[in-house]
Each structure stands twice: as C-alpha cells, then as structure tokens.
C-alpha positions in Angstrom: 14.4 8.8 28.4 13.3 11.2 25.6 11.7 10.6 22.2 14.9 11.6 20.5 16.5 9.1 22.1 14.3 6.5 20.6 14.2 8.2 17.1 18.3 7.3 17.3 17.9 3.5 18.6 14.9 3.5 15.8 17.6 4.7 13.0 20.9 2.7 14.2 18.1 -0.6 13.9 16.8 0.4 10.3 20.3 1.9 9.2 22.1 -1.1 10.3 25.7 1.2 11.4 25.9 4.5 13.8 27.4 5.7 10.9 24.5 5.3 8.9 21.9 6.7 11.4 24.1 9.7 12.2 24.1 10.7 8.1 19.8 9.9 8.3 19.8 12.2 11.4 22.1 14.9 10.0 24.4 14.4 13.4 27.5 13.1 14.1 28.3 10.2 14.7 30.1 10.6 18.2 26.4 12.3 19.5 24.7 9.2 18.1 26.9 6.8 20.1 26.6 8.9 23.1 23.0 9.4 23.2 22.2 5.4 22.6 24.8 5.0 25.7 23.2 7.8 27.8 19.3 5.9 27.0 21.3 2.5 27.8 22.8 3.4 31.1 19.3 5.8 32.3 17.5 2.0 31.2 20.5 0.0 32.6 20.1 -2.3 30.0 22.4 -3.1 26.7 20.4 -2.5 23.9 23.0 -3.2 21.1 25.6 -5.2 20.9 28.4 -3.7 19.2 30.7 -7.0 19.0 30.7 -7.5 15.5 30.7 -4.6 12.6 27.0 -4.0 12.8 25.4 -3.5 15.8 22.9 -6.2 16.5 19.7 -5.9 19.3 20.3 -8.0 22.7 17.7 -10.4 23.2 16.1 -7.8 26.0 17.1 -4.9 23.1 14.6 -6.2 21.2 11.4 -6.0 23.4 12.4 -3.0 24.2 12.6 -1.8 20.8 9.5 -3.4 19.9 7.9 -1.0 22.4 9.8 2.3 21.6 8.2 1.9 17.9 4.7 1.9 19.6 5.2 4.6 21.6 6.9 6.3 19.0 4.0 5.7 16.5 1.3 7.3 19.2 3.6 10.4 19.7 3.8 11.0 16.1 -0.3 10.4 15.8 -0.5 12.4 19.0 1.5 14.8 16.8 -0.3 15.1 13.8 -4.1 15.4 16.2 -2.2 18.3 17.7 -1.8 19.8 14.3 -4.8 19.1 12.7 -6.6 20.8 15.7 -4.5 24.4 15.4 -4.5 23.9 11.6 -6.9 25.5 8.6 -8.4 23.6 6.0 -5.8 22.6 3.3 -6.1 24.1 -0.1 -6.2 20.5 -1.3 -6.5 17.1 -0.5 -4.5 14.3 -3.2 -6.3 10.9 -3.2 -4.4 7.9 -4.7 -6.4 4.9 -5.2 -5.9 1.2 -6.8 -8.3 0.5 -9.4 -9.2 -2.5 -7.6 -10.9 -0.9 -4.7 -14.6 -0.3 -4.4 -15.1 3.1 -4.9 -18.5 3.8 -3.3 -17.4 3.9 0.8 -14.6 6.9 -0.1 -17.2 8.6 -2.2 -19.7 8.7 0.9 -16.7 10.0 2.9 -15.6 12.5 0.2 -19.3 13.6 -0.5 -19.5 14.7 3.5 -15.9 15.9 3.9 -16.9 18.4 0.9 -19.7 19.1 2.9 -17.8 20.0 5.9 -15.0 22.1 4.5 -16.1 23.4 1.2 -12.8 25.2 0.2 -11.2 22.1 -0.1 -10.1 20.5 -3.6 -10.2 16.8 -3.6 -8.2 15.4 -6.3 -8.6 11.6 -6.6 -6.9 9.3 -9.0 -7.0 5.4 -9.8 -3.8 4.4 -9.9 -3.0 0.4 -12.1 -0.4 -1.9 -9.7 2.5 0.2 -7.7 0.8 3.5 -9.4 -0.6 4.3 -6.0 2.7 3.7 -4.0 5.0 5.6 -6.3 2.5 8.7 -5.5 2.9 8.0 -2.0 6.8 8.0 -1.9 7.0 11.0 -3.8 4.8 12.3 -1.5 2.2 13.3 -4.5 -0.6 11.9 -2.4 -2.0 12.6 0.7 -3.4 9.6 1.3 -3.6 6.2 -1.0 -5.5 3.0 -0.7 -3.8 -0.5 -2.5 -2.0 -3.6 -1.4 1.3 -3.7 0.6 3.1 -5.0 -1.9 6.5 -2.9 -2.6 5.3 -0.8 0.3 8.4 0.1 2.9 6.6 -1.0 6.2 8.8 1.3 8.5 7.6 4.7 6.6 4.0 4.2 6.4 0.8 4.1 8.5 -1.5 1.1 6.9 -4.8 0.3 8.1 -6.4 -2.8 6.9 -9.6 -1.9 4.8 -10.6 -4.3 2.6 -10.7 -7.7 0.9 -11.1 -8.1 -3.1 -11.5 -11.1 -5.0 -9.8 -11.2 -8.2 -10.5 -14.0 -10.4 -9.3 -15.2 -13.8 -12.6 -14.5 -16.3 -13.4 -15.2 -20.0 -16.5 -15.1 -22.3 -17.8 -18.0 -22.4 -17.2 -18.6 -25.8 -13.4 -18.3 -25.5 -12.0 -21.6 -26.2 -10.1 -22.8 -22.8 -13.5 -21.6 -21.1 -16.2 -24.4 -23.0 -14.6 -27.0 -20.6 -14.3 -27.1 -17.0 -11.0 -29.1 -17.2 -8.2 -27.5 -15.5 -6.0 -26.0 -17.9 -2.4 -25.9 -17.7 0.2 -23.2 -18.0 1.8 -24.6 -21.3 -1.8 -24.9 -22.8 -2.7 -21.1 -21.9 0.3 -20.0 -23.4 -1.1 -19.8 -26.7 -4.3 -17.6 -25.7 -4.0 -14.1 -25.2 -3.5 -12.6 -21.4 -4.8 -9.2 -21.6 -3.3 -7.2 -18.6 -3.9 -3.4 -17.2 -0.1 -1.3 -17.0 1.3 -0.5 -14.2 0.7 3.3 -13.9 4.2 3.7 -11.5 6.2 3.0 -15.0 7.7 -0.1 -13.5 9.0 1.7 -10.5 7.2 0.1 -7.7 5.8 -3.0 -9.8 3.1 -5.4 -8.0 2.6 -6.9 -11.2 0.9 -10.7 -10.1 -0.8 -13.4 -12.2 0.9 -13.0 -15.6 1.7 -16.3 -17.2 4.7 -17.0 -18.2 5.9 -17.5 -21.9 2.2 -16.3 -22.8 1.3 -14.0 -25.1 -0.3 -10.7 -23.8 -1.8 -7.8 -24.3 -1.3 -4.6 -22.4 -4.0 -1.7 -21.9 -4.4 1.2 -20.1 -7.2 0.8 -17.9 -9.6 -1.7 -16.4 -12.5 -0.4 -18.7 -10.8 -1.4 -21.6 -9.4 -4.6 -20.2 -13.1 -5.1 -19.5 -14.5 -4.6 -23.5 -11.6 -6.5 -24.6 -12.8 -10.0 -22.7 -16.6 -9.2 -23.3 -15.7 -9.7 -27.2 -14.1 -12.9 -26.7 -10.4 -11.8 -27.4 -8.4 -12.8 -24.4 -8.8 -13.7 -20.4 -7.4 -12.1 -17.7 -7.4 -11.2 -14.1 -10.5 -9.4 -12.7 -11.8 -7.9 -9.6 -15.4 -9.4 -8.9 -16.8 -6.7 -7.7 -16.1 -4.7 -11.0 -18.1 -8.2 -13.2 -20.9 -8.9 -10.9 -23.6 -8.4 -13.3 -21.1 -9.7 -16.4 -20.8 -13.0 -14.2 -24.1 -13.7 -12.9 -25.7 -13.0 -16.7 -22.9 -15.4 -18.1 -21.2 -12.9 -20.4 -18.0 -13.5 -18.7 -17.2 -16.9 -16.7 -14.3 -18.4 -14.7 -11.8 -20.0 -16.1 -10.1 -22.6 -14.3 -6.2 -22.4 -14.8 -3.3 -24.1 -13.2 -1.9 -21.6 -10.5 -4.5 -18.6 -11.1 -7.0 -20.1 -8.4 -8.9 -16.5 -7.1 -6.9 -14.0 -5.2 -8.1 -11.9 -2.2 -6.3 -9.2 -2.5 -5.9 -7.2 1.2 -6.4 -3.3 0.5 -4.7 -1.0 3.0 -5.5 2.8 3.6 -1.9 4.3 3.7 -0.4 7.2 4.6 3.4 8.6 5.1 4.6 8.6 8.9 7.3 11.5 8.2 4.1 13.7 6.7 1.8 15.9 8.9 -1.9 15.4 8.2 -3.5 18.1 7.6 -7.4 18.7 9.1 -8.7 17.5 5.9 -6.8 14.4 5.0 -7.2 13.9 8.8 -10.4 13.1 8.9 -10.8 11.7 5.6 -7.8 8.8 7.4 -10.1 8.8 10.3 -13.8 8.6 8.8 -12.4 5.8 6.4 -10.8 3.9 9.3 -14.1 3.6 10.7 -15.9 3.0 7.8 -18.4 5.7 8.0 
C-alpha cells in the first residue's frame, strides 16, 4: 500500500468517475483503474463498486476510506513539519481575517513571531463575510480565520478557535427598541437594516440575518456600521465583543426580533491542504492552535 495509492481512492471518491480523478491527477485513466485494483487486491478487499455509472464505496470501502483520509492528512502535516524545519524564513506572511474575530490573541502571536524572525513582513487584513475565503482559494493568504460557511471541507485544514456572539442592537431610542415586545418580520420591514458588504464581491457569500423585503443600508466596514446605529438611524447585526462598553452604558440595546435571536458564530483558523507552510505561517498555525 503506498500513499499514491490513496491520493487515487481519495480523487475517484471526491471526483465521483475514474475519468474524473485521472484528469485531477493528470494520468490516465487505465493507470487510475489499475492502481485502485492493485491497492484492492494487496487489501483484498472491494473498495468500489463499479456496478452502476459511478463508482460507489462498499460498506467496508468506506471505513477504510475514512482512515486513508487520516493517514493521509498526518503525512501531508508530517510533510509540511519536514519543510518548515529545512526551510528559511518566508519574505512574507498573508493574514486573512473576519472582522468578527477578536483581534488581540493573533496580535500577541504576531507581536512574538516578529520577534522571532524579524525579516518577516506580516500583512494582515479584515476581510467582511466570504472576503476571507475568496483570499484563501486564490491562495492570496497564508492563513485566514472566519466561519466554515462556503468553505470546501476536503481542501482545507480548520481548527476550531473561537465562539462569537452576534446579536441584533439599536439605540435605544430607535423606535422597535422602546418596547420589549417581539417584533415581527413584516413590522421590521419598514426600519432600516444597516449591513457590512461582503469584501469577496459576492463570490463566496456568507451573507446571514438580512430581513427579507426590508429596507437596508450597505457600508463598508464595521466602524461605520457602528456610528450609523449609535445615531439612531437603523439596527443591525453586531458582534458583542466589538459593543461591550456601547451595551453595558445603554447607548446601544438588543432588539428583540422574530428569527434574529443571537448567533454564535464558530471561527475556524484555516489553511489550504495542497499549500506548504512555510516556517513562518507554521508557527503562527501552531502558536494559534494553542492559544499562546
């Protein structure tokens, strides 16, 4: 059995057709068949069945392709250690980062990775809904850390990092928020909804919590969003961590709409599997993983 063995099993399942895998693999498609039959009869076990157009995995296929994605995952991390070891420091390090994470924890890591390897350039952006992804998939960033909405599972490493509350706010002057009442859809349709855009153009849109029929505003950044509700001229969506002192001095309250109870939103640090690490972005993924 040999890892390119199970990189081939890996693309028939995701390509759906031997045909498919072989163009993904740039081989042909008589080599894919016979290495898949060469693993099958070295396991002696049917891992496919080819009786209908697509091939399908056999009920024992499937645990064993469950495994061969593990052990494929810790060879291409056992990989990517190798090369990080042998490698220099890269010239620069790209940072993609939803506007809804709390900054401070990378900061700490970026403030001792700079320490460590001074010729490094960080850059880091905040990136609005799929702004972060679309970076990621056209492999602009090293690293990125947002939701995994719109994500394709199968290409990335994701590590769960953190929760955020995001919570429909007002000032409290704003008419639907004088009353604790919940207010419905068809009465919030007349307020205005005042959203951030989505920085990936539309191309990987996680867009969430926009009422429908309503009227809306669209700005270009949090801060603004922010300034916007403080002078009593719409409500929207907000992480809590960004309104702390806003909500606990009153200037902006809750609002309690039907359907926009508070969402926790689960952050991911993410990376591309098909992109080497280098020694930098290495140990920024590892020192964030941690939480140092």
């Amino acid at each position: 059995m040999t890892y390119e063995q199970l990189v081939v099993l890996h693309a028939i399942v995701t390509e759906g057709t031997f045909r498919g895998a072989a163009e993904r693999l740039n081989k042909s498609q008589s080599a894919i068949s016979h290495m898949l039959k060469k693993l099958e009869d070295e396991i002696d076990i049917t891992l496919l069945s080819r009786a209908e157009y697509r091939p399908k995995l056999t009920s024992k296929g499937q645990v064993f392709y469950r495994q061969a994605i593990r052990v494929m995952q810790q060879m291409q991390q056992l990989g990517s250690t190798a090369k990080s070891l042998s490698a220099s420091q890269e010239a620069e390090v790209f940072l993609a980062v939803t506007v809804t994470y709390p900054i401070k924890p990378l900061l700490k890591v970026i403030r001792d990775i700079t320490a460590l390897y001074p010729s490094t350039h960080i850059r880091l952006t905040r990136e609005s809904m799929g702004g972060s992804v679309k970076r990621l998939l056209r492999n602009d960033a090293d690293m990125i850390i947002a939701t995994l909405d719109g994500v394709p599972i199968e290409q990335v490493e994701a590590v769960p990092l953190s929760t955020v509350i995001i919570s429909p706010v007002a000032h409290p002057d704003f008419e639907p928020a004088r009353s604790s009442h919940m207010k419905t859809i068809a009465e919030m349709q007349s307020y205005v909804q005042v959203v951030v855009a989505d920085s990936s153009n539309g191309e990987f849109e996680q867009s969430r919590g926009l009422l429908p029929g309503g009227l809306r505003w669209t700005v270009s950044d949090v801060a603004t969003k922010k300034e916007i509700l403080l002078a009593n001229m719409g409500w929207g969506g907000f992480p809590e961590h960004l309104i702390e002192d806003e909500l606990k001095n009153g200037t902006l309250v809750r609002l309690n709409v039907e359907g926009y109870t508070p969402i926790h939103s689960h952050l991911h640090q993410i990376r591309r599997r098909d992109r080497d690490a280098g020694i930098v972005a290495q140990t920024i993924w590892e020192r964030m993983m941690v939480g140092e």
